[in-house]
C-alpha positions as CSV (number, residue, x, y, z in Angstrom):
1,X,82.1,129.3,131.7
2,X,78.4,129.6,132.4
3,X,76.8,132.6,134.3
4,X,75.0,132.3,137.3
5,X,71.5,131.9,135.7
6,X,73.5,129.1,133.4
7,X,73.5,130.5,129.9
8,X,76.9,130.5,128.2
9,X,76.7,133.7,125.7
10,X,79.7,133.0,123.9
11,X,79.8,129.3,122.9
12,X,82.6,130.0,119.7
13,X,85.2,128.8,122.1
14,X,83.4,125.5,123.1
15,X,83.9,122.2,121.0
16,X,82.9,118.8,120.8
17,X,79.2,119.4,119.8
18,X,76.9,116.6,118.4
19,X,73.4,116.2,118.1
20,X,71.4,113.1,118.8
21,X,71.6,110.2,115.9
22,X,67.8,109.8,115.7
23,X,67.8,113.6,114.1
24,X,67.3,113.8,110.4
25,X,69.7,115.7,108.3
26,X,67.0,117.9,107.4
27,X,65.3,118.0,110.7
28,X,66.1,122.0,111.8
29,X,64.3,121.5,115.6
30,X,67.5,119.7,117.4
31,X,69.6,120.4,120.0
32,X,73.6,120.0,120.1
33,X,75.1,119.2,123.7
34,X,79.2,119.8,123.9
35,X,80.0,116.7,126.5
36,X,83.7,118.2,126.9
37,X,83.6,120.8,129.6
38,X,82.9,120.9,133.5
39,X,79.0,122.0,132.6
40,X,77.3,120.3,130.2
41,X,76.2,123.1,127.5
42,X,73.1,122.6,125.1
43,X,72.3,124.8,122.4
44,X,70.2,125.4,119.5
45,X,71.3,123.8,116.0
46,X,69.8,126.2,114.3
47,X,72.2,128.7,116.1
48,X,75.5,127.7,116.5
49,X,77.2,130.8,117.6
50,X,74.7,130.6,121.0
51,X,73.5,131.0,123.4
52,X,73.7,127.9,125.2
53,X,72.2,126.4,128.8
54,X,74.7,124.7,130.6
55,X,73.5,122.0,132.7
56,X,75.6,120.3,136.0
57,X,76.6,117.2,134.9
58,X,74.5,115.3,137.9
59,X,71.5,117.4,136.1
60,X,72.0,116.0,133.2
61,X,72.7,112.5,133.8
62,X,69.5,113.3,135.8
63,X,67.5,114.3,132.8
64,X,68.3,111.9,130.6
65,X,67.2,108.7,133.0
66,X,64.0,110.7,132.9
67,X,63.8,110.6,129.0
68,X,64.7,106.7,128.7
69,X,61.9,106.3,131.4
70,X,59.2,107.8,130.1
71,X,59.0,110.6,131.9
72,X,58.4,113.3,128.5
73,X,56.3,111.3,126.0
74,X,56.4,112.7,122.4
75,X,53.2,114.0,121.8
């Protein structure tokens, strides 16, 4: 699925996206993860058809204990 530097080019055969619940419907700067698949993929909502970065999933569990710690305030 992903390339070795990680991007998946051709995301139209990839399902399950979703987008976080704290996004607005109007809100155009999100991000859609696909849970699904061996590598997590993340993508653009403003571009559906890709690319997308796809993350290990210990890399992404990884990255999201950072975000409920603290580690990236908003700014």
């Amino acid at each position: 699925m992903a390339s070795t530097d990680h991007t998946v080019t051709d995301v139209s055969t990839l399902t399950g996206w979703f987008k976080s619940s704290y996004s607005g419907p109007s809100n155009g700067d999100c991000l859609e993860v696909a849970c699904d698949h061996a590598a997590i993929p993340v993508r653009d909502s403003k571009n559906p058809h890709g690319p997308a970065l796809a993350f290990e999933p210990s890399a992404w569990s990884a990255f999201l204990s950072a975000v409920k710690e603290g580690a990236f305030p908003a700014t």
